[in-house]
N, CA, C and O atoms as a GROMACS GRO file, in nm:
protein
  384
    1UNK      N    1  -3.806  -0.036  -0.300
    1UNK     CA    2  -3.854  -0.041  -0.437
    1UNK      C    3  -3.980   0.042  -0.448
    1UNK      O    4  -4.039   0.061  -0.341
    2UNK      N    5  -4.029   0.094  -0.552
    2UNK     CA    6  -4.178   0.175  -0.593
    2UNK      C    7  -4.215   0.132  -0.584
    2UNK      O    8  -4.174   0.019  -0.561
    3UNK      N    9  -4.356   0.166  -0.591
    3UNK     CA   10  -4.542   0.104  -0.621
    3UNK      C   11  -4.497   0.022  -0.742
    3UNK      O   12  -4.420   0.051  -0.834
    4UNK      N   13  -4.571  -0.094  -0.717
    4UNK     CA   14  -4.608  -0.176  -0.819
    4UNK      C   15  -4.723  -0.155  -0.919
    4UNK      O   16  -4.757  -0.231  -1.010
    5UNK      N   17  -4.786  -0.013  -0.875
    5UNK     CA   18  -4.890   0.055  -1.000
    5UNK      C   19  -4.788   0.089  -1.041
    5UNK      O   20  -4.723   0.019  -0.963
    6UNK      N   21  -4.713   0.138  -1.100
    6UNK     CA   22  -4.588   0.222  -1.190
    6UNK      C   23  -4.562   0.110  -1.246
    6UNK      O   24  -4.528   0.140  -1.361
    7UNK      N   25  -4.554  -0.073  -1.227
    7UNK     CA   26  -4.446  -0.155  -1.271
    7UNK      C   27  -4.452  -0.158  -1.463
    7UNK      O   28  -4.352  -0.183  -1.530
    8UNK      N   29  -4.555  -0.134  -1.509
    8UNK     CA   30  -4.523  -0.130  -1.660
    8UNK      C   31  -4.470  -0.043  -1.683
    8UNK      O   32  -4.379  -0.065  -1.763
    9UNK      N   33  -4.484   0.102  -1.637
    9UNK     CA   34  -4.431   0.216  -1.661
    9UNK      C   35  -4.241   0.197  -1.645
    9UNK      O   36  -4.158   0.223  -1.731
   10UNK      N   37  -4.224   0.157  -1.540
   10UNK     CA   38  -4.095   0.158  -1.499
   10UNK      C   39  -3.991   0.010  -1.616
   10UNK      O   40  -3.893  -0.030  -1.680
   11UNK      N   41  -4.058   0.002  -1.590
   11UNK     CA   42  -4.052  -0.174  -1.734
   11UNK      C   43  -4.032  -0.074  -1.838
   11UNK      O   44  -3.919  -0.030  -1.860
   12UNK      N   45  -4.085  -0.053  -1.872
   12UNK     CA   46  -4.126   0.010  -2.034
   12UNK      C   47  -3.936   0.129  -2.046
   12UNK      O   48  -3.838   0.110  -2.118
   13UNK      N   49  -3.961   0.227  -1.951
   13UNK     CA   50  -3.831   0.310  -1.918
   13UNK      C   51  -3.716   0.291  -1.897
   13UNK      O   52  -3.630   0.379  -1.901
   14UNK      N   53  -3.691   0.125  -1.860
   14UNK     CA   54  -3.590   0.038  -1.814
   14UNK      C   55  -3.587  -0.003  -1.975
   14UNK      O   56  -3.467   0.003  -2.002
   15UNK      N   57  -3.636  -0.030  -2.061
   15UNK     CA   58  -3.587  -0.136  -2.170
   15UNK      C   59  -3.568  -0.005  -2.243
   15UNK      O   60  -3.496  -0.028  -2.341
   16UNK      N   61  -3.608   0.149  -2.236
   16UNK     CA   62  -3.564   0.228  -2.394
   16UNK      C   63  -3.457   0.300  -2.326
   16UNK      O   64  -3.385   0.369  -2.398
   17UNK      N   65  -3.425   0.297  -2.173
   17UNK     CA   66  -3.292   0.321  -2.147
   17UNK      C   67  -3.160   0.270  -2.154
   17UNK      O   68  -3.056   0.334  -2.145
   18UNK      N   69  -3.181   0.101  -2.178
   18UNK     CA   70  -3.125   0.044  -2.171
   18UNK      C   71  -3.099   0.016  -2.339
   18UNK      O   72  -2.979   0.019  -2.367
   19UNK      N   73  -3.167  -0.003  -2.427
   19UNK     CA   74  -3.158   0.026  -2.594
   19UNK      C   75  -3.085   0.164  -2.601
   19UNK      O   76  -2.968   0.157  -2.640
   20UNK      N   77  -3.130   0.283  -2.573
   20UNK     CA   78  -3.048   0.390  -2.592
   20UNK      C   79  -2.892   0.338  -2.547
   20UNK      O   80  -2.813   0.343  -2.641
   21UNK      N   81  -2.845   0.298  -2.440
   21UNK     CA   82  -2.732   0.260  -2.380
   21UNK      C   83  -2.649   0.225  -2.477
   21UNK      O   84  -2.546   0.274  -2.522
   22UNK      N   85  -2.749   0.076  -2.516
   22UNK     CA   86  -2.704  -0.014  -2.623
   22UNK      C   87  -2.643   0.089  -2.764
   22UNK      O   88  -2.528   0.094  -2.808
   23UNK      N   89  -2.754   0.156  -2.807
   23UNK     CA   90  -2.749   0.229  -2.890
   23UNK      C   91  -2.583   0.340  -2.885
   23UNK      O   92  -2.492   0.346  -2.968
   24UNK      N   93  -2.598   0.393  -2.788
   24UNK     CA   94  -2.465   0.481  -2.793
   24UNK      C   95  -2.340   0.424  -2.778
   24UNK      O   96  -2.239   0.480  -2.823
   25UNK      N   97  -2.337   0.292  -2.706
   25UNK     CA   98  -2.206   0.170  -2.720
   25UNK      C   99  -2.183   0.174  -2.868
   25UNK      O  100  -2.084   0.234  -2.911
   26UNK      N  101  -2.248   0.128  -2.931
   26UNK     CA  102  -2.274   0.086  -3.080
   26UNK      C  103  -2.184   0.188  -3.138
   26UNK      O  104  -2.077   0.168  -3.196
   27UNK      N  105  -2.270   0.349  -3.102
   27UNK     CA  106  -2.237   0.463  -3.246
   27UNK      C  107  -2.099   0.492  -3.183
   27UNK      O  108  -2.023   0.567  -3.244
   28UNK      N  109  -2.057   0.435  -3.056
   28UNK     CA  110  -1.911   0.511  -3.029
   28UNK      C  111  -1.804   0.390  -3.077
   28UNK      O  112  -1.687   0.410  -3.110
   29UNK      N  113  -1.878   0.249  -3.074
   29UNK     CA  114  -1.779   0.153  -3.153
   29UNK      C  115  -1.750   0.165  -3.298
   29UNK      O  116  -1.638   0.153  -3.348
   30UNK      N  117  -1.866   0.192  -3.365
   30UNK     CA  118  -1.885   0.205  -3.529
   30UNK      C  119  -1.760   0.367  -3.479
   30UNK      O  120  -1.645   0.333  -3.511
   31UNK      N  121  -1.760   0.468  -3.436
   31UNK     CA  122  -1.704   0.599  -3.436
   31UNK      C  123  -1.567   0.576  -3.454
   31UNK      O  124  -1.493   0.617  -3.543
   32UNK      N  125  -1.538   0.493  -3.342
   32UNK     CA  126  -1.408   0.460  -3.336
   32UNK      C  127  -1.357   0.365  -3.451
   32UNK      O  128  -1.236   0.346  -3.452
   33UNK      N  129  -1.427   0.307  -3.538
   33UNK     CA  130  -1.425   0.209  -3.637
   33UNK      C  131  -1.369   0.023  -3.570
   33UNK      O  132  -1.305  -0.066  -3.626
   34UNK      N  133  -1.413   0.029  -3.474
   34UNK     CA  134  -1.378  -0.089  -3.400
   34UNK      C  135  -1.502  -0.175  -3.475
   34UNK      O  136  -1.472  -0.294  -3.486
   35UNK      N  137  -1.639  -0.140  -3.531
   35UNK     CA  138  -1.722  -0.210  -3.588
   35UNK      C  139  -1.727  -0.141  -3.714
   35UNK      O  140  -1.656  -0.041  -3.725
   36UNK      N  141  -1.817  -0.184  -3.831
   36UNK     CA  142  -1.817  -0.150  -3.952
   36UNK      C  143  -1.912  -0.027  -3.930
   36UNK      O  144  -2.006  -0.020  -3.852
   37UNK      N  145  -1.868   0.060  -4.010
   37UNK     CA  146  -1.930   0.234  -3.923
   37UNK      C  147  -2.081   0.217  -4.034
   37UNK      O  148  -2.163   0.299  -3.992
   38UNK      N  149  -2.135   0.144  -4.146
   38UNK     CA  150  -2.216   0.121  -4.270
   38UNK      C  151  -2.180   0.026  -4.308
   38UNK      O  152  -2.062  -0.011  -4.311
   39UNK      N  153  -2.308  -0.053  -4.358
   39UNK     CA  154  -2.361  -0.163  -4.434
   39UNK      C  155  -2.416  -0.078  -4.578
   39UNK      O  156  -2.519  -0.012  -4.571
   40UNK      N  157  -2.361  -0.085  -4.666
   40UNK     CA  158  -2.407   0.017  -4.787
   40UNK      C  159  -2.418   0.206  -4.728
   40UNK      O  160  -2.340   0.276  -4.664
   41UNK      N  161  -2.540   0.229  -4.781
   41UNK     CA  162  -2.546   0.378  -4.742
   41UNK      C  163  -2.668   0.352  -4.555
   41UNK      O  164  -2.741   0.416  -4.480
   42UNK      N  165  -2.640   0.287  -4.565
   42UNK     CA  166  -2.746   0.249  -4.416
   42UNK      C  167  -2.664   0.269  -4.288
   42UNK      O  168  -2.666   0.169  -4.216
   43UNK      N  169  -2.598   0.366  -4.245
   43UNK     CA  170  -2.580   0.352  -4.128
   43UNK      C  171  -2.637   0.353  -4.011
   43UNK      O  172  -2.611   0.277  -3.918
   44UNK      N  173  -2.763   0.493  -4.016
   44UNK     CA  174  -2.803   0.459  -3.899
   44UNK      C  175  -2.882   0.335  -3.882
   44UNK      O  176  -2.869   0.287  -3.770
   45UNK      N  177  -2.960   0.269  -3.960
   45UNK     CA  178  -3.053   0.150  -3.954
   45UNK      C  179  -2.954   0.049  -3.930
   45UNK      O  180  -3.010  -0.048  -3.879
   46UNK      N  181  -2.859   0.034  -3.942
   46UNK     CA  182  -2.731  -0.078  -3.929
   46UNK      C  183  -2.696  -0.046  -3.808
   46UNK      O  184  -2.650  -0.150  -3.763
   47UNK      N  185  -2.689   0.035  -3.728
   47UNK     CA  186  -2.667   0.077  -3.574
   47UNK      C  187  -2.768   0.066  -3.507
   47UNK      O  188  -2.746   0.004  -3.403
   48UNK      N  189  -2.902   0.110  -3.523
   48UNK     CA  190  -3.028   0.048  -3.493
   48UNK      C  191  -3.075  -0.063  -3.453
   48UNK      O  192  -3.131  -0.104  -3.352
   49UNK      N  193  -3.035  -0.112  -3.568
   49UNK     CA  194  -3.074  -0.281  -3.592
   49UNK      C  195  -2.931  -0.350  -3.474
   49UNK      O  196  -2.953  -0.341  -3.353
   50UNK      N  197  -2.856  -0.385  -3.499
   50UNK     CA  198  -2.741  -0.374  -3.422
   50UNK      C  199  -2.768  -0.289  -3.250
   50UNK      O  200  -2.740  -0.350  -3.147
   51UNK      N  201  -2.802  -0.205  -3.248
   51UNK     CA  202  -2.816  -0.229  -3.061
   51UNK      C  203  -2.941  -0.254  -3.040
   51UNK      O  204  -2.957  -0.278  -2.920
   52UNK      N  205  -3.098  -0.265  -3.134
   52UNK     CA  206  -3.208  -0.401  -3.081
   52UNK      C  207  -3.123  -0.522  -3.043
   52UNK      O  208  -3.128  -0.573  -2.931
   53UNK      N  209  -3.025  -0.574  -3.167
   53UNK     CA  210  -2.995  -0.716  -3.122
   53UNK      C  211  -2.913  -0.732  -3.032
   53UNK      O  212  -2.870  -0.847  -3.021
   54UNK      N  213  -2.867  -0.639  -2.946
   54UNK     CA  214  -2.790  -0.675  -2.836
   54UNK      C  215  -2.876  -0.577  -2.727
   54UNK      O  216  -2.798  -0.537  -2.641
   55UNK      N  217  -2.996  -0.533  -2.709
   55UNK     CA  218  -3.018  -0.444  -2.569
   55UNK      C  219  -3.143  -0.613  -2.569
   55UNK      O  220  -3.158  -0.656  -2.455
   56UNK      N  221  -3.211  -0.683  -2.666
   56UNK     CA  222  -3.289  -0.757  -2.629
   56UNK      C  223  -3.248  -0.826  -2.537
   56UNK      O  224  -3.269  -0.790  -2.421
   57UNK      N  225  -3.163  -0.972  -2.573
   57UNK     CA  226  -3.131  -1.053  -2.442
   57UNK      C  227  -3.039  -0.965  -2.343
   57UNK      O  228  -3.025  -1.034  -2.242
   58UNK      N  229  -2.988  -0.875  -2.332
   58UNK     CA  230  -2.957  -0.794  -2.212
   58UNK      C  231  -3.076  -0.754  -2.122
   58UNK      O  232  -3.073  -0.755  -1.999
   59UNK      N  233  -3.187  -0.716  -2.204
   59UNK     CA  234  -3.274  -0.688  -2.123
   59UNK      C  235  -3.364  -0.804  -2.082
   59UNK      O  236  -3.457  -0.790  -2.003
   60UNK      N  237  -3.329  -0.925  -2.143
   60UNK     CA  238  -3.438  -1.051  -2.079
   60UNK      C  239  -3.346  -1.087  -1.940
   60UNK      O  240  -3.404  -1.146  -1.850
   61UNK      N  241  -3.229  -1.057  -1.926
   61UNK     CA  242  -3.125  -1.142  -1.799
   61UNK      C  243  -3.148  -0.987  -1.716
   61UNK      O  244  -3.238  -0.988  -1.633
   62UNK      N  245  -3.085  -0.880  -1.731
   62UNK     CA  246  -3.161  -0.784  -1.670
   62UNK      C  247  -3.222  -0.669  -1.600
   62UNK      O  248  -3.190  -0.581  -1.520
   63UNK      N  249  -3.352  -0.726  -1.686
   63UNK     CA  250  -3.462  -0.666  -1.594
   63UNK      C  251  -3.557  -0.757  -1.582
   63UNK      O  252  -3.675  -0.721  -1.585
   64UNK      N  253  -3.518  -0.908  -1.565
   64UNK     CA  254  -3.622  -1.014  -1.509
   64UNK      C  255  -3.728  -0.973  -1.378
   64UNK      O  256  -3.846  -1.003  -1.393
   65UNK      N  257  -3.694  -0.916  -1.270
   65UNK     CA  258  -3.771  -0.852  -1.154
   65UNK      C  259  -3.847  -0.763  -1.236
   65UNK      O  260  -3.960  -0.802  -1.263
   66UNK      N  261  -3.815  -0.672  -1.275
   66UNK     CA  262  -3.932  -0.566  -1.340
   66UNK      C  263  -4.055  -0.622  -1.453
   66UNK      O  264  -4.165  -0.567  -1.461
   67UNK      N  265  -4.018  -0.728  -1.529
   67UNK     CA  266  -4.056  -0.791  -1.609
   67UNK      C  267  -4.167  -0.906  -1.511
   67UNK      O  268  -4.268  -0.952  -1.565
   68UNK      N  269  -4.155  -0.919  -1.460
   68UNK     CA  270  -4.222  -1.018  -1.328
   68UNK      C  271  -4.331  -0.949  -1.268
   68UNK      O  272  -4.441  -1.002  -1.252
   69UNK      N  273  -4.299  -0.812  -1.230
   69UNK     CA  274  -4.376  -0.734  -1.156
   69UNK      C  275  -4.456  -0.680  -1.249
   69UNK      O  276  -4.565  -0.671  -1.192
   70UNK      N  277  -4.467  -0.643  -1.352
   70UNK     CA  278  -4.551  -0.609  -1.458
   70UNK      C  279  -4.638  -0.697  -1.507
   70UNK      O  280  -4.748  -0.646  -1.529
   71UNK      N  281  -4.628  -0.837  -1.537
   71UNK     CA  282  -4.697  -0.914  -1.554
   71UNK      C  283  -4.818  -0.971  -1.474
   71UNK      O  284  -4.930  -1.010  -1.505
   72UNK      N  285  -4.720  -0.956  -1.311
   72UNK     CA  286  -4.837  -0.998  -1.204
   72UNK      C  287  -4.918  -0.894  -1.200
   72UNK      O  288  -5.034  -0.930  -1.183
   73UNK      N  289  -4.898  -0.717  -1.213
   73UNK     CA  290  -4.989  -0.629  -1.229
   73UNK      C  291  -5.085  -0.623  -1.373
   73UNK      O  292  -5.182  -0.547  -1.372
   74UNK      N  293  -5.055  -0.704  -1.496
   74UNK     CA  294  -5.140  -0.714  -1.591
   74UNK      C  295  -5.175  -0.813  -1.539
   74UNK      O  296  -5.239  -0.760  -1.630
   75UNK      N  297  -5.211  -0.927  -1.477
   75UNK     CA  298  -5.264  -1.052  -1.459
   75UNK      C  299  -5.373  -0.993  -1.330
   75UNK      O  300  -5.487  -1.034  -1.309
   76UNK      N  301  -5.306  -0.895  -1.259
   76UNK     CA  302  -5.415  -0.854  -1.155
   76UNK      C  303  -5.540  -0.756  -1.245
   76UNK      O  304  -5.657  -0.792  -1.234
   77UNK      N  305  -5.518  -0.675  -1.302
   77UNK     CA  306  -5.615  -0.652  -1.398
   77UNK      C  307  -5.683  -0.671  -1.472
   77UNK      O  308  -5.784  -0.602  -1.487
   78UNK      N  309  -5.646  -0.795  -1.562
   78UNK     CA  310  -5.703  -0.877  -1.631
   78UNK      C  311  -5.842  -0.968  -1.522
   78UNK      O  312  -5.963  -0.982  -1.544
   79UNK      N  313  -5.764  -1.010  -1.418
   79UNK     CA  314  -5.852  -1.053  -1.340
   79UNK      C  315  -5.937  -0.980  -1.297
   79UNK      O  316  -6.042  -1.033  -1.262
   80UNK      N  317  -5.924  -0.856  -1.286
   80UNK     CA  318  -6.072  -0.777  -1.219
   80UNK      C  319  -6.131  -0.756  -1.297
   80UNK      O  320  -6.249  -0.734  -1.270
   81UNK      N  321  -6.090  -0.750  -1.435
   81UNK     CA  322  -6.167  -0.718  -1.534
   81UNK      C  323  -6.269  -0.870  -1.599
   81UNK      O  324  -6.371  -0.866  -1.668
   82UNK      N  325  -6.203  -0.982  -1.551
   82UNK     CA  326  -6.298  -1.097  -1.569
   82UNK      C  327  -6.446  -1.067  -1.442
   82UNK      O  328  -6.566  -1.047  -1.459
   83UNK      N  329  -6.362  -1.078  -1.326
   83UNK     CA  330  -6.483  -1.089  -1.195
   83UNK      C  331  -6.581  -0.962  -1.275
   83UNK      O  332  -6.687  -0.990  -1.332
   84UNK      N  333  -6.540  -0.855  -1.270
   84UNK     CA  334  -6.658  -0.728  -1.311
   84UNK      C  335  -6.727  -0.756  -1.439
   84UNK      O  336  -6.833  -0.697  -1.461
   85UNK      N  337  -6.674  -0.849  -1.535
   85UNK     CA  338  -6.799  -0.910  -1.669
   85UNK      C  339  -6.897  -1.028  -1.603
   85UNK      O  340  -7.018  -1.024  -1.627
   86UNK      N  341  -6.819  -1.173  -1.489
   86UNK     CA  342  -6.910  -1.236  -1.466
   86UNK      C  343  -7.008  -1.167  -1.387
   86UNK      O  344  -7.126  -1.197  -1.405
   87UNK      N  345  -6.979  -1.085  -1.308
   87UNK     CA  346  -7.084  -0.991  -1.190
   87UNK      C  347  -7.210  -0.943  -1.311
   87UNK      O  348  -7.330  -0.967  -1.327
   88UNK      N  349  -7.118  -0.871  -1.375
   88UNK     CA  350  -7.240  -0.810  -1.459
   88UNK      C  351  -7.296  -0.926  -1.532
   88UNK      O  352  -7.416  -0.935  -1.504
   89UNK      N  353  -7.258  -1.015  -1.610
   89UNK     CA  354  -7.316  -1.140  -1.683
   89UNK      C  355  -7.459  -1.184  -1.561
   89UNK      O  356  -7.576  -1.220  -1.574
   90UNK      N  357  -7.379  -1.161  -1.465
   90UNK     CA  358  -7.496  -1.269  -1.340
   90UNK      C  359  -7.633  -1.165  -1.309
   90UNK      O  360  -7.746  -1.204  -1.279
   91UNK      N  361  -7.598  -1.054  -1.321
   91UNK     CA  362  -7.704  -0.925  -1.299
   91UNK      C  363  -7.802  -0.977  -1.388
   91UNK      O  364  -7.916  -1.018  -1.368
   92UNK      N  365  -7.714  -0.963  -1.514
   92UNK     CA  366  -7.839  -0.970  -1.632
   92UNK      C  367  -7.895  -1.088  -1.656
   92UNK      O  368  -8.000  -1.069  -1.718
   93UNK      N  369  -7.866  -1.246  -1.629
   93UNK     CA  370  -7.908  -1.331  -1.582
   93UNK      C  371  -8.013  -1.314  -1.501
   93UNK      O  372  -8.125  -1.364  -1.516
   94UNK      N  373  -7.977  -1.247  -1.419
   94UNK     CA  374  -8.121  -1.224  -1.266
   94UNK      C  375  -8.213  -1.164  -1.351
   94UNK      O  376  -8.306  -1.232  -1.395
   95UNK      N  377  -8.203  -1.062  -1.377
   95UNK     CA  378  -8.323  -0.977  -1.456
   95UNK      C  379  -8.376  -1.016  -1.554
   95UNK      O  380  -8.439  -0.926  -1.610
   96UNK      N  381  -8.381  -1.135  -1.615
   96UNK     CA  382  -8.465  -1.217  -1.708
   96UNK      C  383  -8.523  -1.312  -1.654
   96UNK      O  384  -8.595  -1.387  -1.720
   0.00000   0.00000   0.00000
């Protein structure tokens, strides 16, 4: 597997690859007329809307690992970014 510095990056690339996916299932079902090809004059927003609602829970079952690994790397940052405010909080404490 990659660096876990990349893990949002790779997260992020995994869910608009996986929407595009979604997305081209969609325009070749609507093509073939196996789904309704328009909702009024709205097609593409009706194909749109239509592979969000099916790449979402595809992408919560998955890419659960990538989704995991991104979080523990925002939670590791978040945390250094707490220790480096109390450090500094405690500096400026001293110096008064």
């Amino acid at each position: 597997m990659s660096s876990p510095k990349f893990a949002t990056l790779r997260y992020t690339a995994l869910r608009i690859g996986l929407f595009v996916a979604c997305f081209a299932v969609v325009w070749g079902l609507a093509y073939l007329h196996v789904i309704p090809l328009a909702v009024g004059a709205a097609n593409t927003v009706w194909l749109l809307l239509l592979a969000i609602v099916i790449s979402a829970p595809l992408s919560f079952v998955l890419l659960r690992k990538q989704r995991d690994a991104m979080s523990e790397q925002i939670v590791a940052k978040v945390d250094r970014q707490r220790e480096r405010l109390a450090a500094s909080a405690s500096q400026e404490d001293g110096l008064q």
